[in-house]
C-alpha positions as CSV (number, residue, x, y, z in Angstrom):
1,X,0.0,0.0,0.0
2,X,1.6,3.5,-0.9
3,X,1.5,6.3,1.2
4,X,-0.2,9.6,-0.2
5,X,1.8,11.8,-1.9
6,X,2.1,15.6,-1.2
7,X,3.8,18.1,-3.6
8,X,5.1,21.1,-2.2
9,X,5.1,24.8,-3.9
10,X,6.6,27.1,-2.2
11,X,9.2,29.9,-2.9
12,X,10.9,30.3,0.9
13,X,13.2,27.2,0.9
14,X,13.1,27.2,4.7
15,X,9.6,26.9,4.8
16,X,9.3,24.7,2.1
17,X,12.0,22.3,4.1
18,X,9.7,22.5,7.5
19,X,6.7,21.6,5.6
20,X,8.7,18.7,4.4
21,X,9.4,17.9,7.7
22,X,6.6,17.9,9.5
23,X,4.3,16.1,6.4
24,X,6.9,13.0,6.8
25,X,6.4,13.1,10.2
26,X,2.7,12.5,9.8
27,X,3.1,9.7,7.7
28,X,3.2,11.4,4.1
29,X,5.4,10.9,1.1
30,X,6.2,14.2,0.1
31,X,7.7,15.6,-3.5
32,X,10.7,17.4,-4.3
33,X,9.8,21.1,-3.4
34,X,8.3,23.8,-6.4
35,X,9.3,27.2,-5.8
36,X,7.5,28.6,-9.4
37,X,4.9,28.3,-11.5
38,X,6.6,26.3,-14.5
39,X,8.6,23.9,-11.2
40,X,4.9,23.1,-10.0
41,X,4.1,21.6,-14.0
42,X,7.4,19.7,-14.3
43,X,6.9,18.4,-10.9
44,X,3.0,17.3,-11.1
45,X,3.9,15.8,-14.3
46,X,7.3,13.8,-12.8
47,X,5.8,13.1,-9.1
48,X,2.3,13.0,-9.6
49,X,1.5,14.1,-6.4
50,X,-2.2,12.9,-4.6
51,X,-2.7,16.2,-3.2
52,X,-0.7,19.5,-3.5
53,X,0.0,22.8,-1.1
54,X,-0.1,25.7,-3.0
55,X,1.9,28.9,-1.7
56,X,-0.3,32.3,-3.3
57,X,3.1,34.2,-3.6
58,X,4.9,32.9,-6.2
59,X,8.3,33.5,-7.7
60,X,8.2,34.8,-11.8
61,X,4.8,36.7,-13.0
62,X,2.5,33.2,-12.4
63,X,1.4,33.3,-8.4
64,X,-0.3,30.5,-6.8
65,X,-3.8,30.9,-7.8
66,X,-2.8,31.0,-11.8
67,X,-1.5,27.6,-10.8
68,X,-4.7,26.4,-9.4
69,X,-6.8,27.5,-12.3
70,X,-4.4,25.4,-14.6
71,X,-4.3,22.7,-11.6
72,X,-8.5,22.5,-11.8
73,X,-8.4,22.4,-15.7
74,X,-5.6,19.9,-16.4
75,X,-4.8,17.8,-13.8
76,X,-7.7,17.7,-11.7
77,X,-5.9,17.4,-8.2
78,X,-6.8,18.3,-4.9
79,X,-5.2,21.4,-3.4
80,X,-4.8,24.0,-0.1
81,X,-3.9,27.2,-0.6
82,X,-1.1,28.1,2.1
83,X,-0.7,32.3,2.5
84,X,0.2,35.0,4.8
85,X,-2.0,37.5,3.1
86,X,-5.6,37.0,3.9
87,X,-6.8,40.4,2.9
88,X,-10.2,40.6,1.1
89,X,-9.1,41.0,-2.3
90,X,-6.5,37.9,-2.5
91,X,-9.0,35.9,-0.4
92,X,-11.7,36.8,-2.9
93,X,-9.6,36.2,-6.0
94,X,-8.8,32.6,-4.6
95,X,-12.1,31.8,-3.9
96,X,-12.4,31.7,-7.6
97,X,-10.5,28.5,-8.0
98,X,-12.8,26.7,-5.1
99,X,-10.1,25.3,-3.2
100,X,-11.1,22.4,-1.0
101,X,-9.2,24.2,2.2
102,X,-7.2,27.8,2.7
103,X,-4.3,27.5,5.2
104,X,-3.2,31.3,6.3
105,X,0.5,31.5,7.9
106,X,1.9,30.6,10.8
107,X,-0.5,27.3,11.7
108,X,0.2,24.0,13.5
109,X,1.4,20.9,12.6
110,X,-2.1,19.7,13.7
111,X,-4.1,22.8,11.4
112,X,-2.0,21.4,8.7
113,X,-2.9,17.6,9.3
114,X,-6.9,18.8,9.6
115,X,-6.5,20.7,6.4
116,X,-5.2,17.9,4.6
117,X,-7.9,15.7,5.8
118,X,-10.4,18.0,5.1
119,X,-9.2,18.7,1.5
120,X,-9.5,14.3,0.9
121,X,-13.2,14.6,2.5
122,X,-14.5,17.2,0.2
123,X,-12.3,16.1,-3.2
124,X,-14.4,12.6,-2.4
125,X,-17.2,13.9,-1.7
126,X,-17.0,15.9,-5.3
127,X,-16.3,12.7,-6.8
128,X,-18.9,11.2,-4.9
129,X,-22.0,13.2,-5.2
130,X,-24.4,10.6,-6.0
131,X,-22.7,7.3,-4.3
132,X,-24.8,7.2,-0.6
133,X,-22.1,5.4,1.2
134,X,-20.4,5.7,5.0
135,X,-16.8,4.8,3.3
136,X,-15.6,7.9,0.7
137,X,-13.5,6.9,-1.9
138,X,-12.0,8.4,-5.0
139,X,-9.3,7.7,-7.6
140,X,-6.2,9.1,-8.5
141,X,-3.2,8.7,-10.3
142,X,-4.1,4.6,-10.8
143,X,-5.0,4.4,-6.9
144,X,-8.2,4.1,-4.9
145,X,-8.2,6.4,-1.7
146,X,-10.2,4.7,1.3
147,X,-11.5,6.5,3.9
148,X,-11.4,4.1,7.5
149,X,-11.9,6.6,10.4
150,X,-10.3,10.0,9.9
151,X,-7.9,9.3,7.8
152,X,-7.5,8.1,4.2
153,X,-5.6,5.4,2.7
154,X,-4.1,5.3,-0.7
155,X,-4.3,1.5,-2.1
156,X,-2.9,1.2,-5.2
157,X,-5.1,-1.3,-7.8
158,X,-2.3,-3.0,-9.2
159,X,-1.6,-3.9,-5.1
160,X,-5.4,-5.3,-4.7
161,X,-5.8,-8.9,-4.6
162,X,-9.6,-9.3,-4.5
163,X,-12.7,-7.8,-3.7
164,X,-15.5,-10.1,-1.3
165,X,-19.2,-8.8,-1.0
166,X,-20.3,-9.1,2.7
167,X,-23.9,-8.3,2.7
168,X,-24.0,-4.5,2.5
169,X,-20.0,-4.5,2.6
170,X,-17.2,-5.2,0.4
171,X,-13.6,-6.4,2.0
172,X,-10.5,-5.2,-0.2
173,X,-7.8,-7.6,0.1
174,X,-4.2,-6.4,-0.8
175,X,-1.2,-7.2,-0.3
176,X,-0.8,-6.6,3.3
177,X,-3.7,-5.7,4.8
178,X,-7.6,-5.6,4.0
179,X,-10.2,-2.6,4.4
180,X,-14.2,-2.6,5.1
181,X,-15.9,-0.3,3.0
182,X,-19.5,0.2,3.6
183,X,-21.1,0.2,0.1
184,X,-22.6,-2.9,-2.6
185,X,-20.2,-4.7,-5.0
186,X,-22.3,-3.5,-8.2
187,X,-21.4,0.0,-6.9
188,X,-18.0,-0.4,-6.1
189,X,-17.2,-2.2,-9.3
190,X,-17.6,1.3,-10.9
191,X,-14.2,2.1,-9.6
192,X,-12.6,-0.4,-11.1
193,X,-11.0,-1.2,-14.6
194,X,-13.5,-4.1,-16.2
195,X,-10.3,-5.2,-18.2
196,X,-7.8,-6.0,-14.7
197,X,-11.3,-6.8,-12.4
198,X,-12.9,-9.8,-13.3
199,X,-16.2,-11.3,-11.1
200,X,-15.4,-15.1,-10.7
201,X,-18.1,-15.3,-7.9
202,X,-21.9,-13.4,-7.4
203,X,-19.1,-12.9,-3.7
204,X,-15.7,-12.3,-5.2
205,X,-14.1,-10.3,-7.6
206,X,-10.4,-10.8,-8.6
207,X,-7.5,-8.4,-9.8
208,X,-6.7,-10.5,-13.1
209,X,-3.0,-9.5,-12.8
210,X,-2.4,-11.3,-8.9
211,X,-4.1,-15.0,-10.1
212,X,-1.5,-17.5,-9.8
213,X,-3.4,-20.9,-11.4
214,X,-6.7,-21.9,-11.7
215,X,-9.1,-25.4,-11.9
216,X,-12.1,-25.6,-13.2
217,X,-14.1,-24.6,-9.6
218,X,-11.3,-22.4,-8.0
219,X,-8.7,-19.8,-8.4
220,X,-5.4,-19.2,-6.2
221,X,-4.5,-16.0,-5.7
222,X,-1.8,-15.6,-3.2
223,X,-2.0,-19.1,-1.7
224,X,-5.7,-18.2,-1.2
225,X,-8.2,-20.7,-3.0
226,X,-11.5,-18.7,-4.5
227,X,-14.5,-20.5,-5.7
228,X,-15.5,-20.2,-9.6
229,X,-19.3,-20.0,-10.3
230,X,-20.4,-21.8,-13.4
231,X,-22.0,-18.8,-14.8
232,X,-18.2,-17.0,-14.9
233,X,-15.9,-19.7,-16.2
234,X,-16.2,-19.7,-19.4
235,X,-15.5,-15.7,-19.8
236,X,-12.5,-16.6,-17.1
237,X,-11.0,-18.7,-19.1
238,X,-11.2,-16.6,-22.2
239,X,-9.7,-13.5,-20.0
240,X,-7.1,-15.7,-19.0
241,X,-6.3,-16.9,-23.0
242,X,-6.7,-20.3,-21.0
243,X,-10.2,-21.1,-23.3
């Protein structure tokens, strides 16, 4: 399971390298450091970060908020505008680019954590609008963020093993742990790439890429035996090339 990743723009080096700090103390993977508008492009597009803190003040004629208009229309990410000016006319002007939380300098490690958090909830709840569920979740960058608690987790797909329907729950399996997410298979199969996720079972559905052999009633996936309904071998095998 990877850790989120947090890109960094931010013109004061020293203030860049605390923030640093302080996200890899909470757990975070963090990107190399942007101090301009044209690092923040090369660095989305090298790191591709989960979630980005935006500094308004910006070195060169492109500031912070010209970056989150090109950030909303581009790449899509979530972002938190971090600034020591919060007069009217800059707060007004960043308003413009709805920003999922606003960070004003000096704050706390714990404001910074709570922002963070709070900038997951709302970018899944965007993504979310019509899915009624306890458990947020959302995609980026070829990962599934799940929310367990206060705090989300990013699961990479290719690191999913298998997803089990448990009456109104589905348990993801990966590699080294497993999650509960409070929602129906048929919905949470919407996530999911048809061509890697393949039903086997009305109960189980298997990432194609982690099968290790197959019978003609079960599957092994990590030493783990999963039944085959008659209704999904045929298709199997043809996934497979094994028909």
């Amino acid at each position: 399971m990877s850790k989120i990743k947090i890109g960094i723009v931010e013109d004061e080096a020293i203030i860049a390298d605390n923030l640093s700090n302080i996200l890899t103390q909470l757990g975070y993977n963090v990107a190399e450091p942007a101090a301009s508008y044209a690092e923040a492009i090369t660095m989305i597009e090298t790191e591709k970060p989960d979630l980005l803190l935006l500094d308004i003040q910006l070195k060169g004629k492109k500031d912070g908020i010209d970056l989150a208009m090109k950030i909303k229309e581009d790449y899509r990410l979530p972002f938190i505008f971090l600034t020591a000016n919060a007069d009217a006319a800059t707060v007004q002007r960043a308003k413009q680019t709805m920003p999922p939380a606003y960070l004003v300098k000096p704050f706390t490690k714990d404001d910074l954590f709570t922002s963070i958090e709070i900038c997951l909830h709302n970018s899944a709840n965007n993504k979310n609008e019509k899915q009624e569920t306890e458990t947020a979740n959302y995609i980026i960058n070829n990962a599934i963020f799940i929310k367990e608690g206060h705090h989300f987790h990013k699961v990479n797909f290719s690191d999913i093993l298998y997803l089990e329907s448990e009456h109104v729950y589905v348990q993801v399996h990966t590699t080294d742990r497993k999650f509960l997410v409070r929602t129906s298979m048929q919905q949470y199969l919407t996530h999911f790439d048809e061509k890697k996720f393949f039903r086997i079972h009305r109960s189980y559905v298997v990432n194609l890429d982690q099968v290790q052999s197959v019978s003609s009633e079960h599957l092994t996936i990590k030493g783990i035996e999963l039944p085959i309904g008659k209704t999904y071998q045929e298709e199997l095998l043809s996934r497979l090339r094994l028909g």
